[in-house]
C-alpha positions in Angstrom: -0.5 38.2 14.0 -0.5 35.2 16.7 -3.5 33.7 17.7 -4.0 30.5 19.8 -2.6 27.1 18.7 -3.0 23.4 19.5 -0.9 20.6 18.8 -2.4 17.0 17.8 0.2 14.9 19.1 0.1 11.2 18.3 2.8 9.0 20.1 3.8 5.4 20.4 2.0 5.4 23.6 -1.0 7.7 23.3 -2.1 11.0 21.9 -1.6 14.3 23.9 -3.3 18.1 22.7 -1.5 20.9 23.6 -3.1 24.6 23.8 -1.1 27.5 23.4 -2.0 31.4 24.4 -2.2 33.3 22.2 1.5 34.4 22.1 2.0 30.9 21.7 4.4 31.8 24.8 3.1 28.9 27.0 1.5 25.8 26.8 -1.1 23.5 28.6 -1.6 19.9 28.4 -4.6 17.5 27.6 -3.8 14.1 27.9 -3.0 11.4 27.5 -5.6 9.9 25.7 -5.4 6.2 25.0 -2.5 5.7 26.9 -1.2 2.8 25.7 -2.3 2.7 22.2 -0.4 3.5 18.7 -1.7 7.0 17.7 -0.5 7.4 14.1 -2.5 10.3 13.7 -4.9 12.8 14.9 -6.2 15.4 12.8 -8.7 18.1 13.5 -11.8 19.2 10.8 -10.8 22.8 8.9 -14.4 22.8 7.6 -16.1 23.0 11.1 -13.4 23.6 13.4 -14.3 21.1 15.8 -14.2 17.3 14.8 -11.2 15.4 15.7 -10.8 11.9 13.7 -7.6 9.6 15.1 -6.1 6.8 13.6 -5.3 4.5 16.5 -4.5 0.9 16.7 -5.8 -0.4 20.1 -3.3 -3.7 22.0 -5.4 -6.3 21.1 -8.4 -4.6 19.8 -6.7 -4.1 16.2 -7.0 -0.6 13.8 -9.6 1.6 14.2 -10.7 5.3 14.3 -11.8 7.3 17.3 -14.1 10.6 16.7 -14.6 13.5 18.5 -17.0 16.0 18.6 -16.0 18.3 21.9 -12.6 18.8 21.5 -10.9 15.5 22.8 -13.2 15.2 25.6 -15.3 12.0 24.2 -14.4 9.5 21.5 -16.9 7.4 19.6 -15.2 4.8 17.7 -16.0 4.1 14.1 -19.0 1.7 13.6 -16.9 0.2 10.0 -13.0 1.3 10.1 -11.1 1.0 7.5 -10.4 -2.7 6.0 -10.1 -4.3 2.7 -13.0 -6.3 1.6 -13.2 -10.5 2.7 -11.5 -12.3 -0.5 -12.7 -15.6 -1.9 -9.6 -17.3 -0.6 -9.0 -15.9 2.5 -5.4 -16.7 2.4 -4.8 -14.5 -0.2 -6.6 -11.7 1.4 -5.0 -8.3 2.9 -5.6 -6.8 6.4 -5.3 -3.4 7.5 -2.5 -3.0 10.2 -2.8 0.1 10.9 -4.5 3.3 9.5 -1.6 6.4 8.9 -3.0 9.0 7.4 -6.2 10.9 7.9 -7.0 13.4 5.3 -10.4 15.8 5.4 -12.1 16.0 2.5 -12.6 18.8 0.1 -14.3 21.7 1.6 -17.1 21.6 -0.5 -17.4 17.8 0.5 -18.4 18.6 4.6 -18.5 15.1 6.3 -15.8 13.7 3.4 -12.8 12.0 5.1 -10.0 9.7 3.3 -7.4 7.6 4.9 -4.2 6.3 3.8 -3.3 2.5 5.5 -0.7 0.0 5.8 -0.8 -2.4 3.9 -1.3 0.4 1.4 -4.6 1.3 1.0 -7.4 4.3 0.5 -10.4 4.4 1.7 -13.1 7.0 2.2 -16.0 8.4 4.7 -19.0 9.9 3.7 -20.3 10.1 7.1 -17.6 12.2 9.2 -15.1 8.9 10.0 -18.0 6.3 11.3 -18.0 4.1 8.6 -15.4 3.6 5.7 -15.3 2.1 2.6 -12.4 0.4 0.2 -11.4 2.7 -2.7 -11.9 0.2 -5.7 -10.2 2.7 -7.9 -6.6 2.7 -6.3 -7.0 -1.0 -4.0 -8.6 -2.9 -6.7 -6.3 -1.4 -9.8 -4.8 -4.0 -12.3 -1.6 -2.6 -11.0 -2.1 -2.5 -7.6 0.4 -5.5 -7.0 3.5 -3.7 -8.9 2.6 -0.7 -7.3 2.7 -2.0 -4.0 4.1 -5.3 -3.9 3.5 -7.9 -1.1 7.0 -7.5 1.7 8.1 -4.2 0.6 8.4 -0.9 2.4 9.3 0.5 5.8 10.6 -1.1 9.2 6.9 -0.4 10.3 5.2 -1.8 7.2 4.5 -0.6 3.6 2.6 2.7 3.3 -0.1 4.6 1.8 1.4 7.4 3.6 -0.4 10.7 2.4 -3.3 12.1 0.2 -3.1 15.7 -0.9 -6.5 17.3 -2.4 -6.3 19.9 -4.9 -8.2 22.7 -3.0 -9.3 24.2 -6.8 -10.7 21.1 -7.6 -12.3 18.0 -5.3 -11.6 15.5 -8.1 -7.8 16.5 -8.0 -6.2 13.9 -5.6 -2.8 13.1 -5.2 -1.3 10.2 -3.3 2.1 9.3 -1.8 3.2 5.7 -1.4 6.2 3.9 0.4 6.5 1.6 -2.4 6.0 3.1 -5.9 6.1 6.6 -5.2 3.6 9.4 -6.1 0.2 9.0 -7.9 -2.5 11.4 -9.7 -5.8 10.8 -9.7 -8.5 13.6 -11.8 -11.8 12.1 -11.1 -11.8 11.4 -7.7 -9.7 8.3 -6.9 -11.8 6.4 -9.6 -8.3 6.1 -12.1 -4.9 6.5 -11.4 -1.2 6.8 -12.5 2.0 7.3 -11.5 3.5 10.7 -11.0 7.7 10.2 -10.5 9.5 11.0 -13.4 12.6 12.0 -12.4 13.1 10.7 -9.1 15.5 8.8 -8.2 15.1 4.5 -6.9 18.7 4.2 -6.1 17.7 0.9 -4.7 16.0 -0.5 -7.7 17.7 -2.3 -10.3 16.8 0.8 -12.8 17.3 3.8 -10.4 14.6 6.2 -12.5 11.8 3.5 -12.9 8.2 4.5 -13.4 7.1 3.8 -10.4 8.7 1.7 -7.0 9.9 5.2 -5.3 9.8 5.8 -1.8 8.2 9.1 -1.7 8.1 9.7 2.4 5.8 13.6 2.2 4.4 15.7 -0.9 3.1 19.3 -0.3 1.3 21.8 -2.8 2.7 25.4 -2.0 -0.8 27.1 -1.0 0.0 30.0 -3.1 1.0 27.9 -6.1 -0.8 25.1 -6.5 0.8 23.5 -9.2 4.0 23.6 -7.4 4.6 20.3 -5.6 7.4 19.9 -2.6 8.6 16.6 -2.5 10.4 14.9 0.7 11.8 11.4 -0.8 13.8 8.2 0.3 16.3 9.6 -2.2 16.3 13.0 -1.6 14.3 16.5 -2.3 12.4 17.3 -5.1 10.1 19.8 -6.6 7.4 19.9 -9.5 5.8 22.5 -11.4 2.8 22.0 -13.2 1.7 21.4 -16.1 5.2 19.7 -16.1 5.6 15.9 -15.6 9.8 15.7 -14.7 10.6 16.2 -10.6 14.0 18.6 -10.0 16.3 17.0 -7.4 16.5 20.6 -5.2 18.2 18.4 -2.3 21.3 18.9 -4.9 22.1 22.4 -3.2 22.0 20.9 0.0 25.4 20.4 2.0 27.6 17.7 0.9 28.1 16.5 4.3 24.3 16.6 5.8 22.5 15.6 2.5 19.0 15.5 1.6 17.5 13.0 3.4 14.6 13.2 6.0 11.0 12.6 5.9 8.9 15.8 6.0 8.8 19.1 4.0 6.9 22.5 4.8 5.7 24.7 2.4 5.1 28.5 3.4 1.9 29.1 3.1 2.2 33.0 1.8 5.4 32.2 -0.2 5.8 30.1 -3.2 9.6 30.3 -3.0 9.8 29.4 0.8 10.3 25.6 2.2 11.8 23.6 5.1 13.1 20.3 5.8 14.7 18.3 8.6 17.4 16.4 7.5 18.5 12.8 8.5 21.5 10.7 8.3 20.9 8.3 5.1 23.8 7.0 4.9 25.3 3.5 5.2 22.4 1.5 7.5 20.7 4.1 7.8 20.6 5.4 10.9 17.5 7.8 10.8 19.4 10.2 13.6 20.0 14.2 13.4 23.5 14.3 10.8 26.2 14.3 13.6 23.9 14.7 16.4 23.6 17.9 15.5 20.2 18.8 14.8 18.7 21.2 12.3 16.2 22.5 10.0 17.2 23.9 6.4 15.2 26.5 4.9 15.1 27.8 1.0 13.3 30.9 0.3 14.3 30.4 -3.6 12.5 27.4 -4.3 15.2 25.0 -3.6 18.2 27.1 -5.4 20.0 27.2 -1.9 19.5 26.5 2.0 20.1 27.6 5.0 20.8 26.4 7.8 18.6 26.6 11.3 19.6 25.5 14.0 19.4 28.2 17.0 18.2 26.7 20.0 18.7 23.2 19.1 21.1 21.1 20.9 25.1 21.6 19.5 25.9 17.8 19.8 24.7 14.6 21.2 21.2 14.4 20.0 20.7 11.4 17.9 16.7 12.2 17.4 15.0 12.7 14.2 11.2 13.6 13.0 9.0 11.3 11.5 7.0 12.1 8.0 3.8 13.4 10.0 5.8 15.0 13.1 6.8 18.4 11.2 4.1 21.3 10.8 3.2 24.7 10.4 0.5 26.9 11.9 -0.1 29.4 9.3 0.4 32.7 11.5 2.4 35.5 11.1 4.7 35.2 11.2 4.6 31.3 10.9 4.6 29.0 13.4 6.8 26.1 12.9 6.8 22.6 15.2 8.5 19.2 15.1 7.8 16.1 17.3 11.1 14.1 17.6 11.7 10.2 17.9 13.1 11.4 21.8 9.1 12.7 23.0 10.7 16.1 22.5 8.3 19.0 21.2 10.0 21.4 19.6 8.9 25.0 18.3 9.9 28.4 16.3 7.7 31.4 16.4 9.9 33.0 13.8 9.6 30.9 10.6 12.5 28.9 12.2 14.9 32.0 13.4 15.0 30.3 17.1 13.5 27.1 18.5 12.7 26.1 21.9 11.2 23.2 23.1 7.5 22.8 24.6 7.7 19.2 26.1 9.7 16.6 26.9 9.3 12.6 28.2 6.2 12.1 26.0 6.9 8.6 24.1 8.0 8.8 20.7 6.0 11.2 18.5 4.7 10.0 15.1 2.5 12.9 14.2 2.1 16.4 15.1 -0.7 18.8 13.6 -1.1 22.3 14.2 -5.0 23.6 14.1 -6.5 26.8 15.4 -7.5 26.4 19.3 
């Protein structure tokens, strides 16, 4: 059954929240806030339902974070944001660009937050997002430097583009990386190592190295945790644990769309049940809907086939895609599913992707959306 929804929205230009009723039938609009600023992310506390953290980068004020504690109504910025410690030499030292990703904590961890930065980075908050520290275990590693080398990664900088919590275990951390791929950690981000056996580098001189993948979203299947969804540069992937080798699922895809995109949804009541948006990879790139023809592809047999969804998009002449934090799910059912598209489009399907219609229009380009309980 339905219930109320918002949508985080975090644009070029600002971040907008949208509230649903509770037919998710109409919509009404907050915003913006920041207008101006790069909102890579806004994310809203499961564990008390009511703190909003946002990763913002301000003009000429630099990275920071913005909290909220009434819903979006007042921000307090973070007294110590993210940011690598001063080095010796200060030429040789990194600076945080941006912020990306903002992860809660475990929930037995209230007040725990992590981040993910560009340059790639992790750090953590102990205090609910006011201060942050470096993760010594991932920034500091003797590896750090092959796992993230210095001028690699995306048009909008290198990434530490996602962290993923084990929800059985708070010492259970994955992380996904722009630059060398996936990484495990089992005692809370103090060690870790590469996870990417089997995915393909096509780029790299040895196309199946142990790390130097581009892996652009992860997701654990919330009924099966040791399943991991994969959304990579080169393609779509799931792994079952205990196993260490990825499957290339984007293999059943269709020849002529591929399996390239940036996101990947998980159903959160069935194991089998995934969706992607796919982009056009080929050539240069182009990052657009395959034929201006956009679509989502749904497998409900863990990646043995797709289907195509596309009723209610657009036939032809939309050249928009979704970025790696602009797809989400609600968890309702049946599920909710909504995309934020390079065009400011919002986009939505109250039937696990049967039909889609779209919510908004003219916003700047989307970056992030989040679906959380209104």
């Amino acid at each position: 059954m339905a219930s109320a929804t918002q949508l985080l929205i975090g644009t070029r230009k600002g971040a907008w929240i949208f509230k649903s009723d509770a037919d998710r039938r109409s919509w009404s609009i907050d915003g913006p806030h920041f207008l101006g600023s790069v909102i890579n992310h806004l994310v809203l506390d499961p564990r008390d339902g009511r703190t909003l953290l946002m990763a913002a980068k301000t003009g000429h004020l630099g990275p920071t974070i913005f909290r909220s504690t009434d819903g979006g109504k007042t921000w307090a910025e973070a007294v110590r944001p993210p940011a690598f410690p001063k080095a010796a030499d200060p030429a040789s030292g990194r600076a945080v660009d941006h912020s990306f990703w903002l992860e809660p904590g475990h929930a037995s961890e209230p007040g725990v937050w992590w981040a993910g930065t560009s340059p790639p980075g992790l750090f953590v908050s102990e205090d609910g997002g006011a201060t942050w520290d470096s993760v010594s275990g991932f920034n500091d590693h003797p590896m750090y430097d092959k796992w993230v080398p210095e001028g690699a990664g995306t048009p909008d900088g290198a990434l530490l583009n996602q962290i993923v919590i084990d929800p059985r275990d708070a010492a259970h951390m994955y992380i996904a990386t722009s630059t060398g791929g996936v990484f495990e950690s089992r005692d809370r981000a103090r060690t870790w190592g590469p996870l990417n056996r089997g995915v393909e580098a096509n780029f790299m001189p040895d196309p199946y190295p142990e790390y130097g993948q581009d892996a652009h979203y992860i997701a654990l299947s919330p009924p099966k945790l040791d399943r991991i969804w994969q959304q990579n540069h080169c393609g779509i992937y799931r792994l079952d644990r205990p196993g260490e080798t990825w499957e290339r699922i984007g293999k059943a895809m269709p020849s002529e769309v591929g399996d390239i995109g940036f996101t990947i949804i998980p159903h959160p009541r069935d194991p089998d049940t995934a969706w992607v948006f796919p982009m056009d990879g080929t050539d240069v790139w182009p990052r657009t809907s395959p034929g201006g023809a956009p679509a989502v592809y749904r497998t409900r047999d863990a990646g043995a086939s797709w289907e195509r969804q596309d009723s209610g998009f657009p036939r032809e002449q939309a050249w928009f895609t979704v970025k790696r934090q602009a797809f989400c799910a609600d968890g309702h059912d049946p599920l909710g599913l909504y995309l934020g598209a390079t065009n400011g489009e919002v986009w939505m399907s109250d039937d696990e992707g049967g039909g889609w219609r779209r919510v908004a229009a003219h916003l700047p380009e989307i970056y992030s959306v989040v679906a959380a309980p209104a």
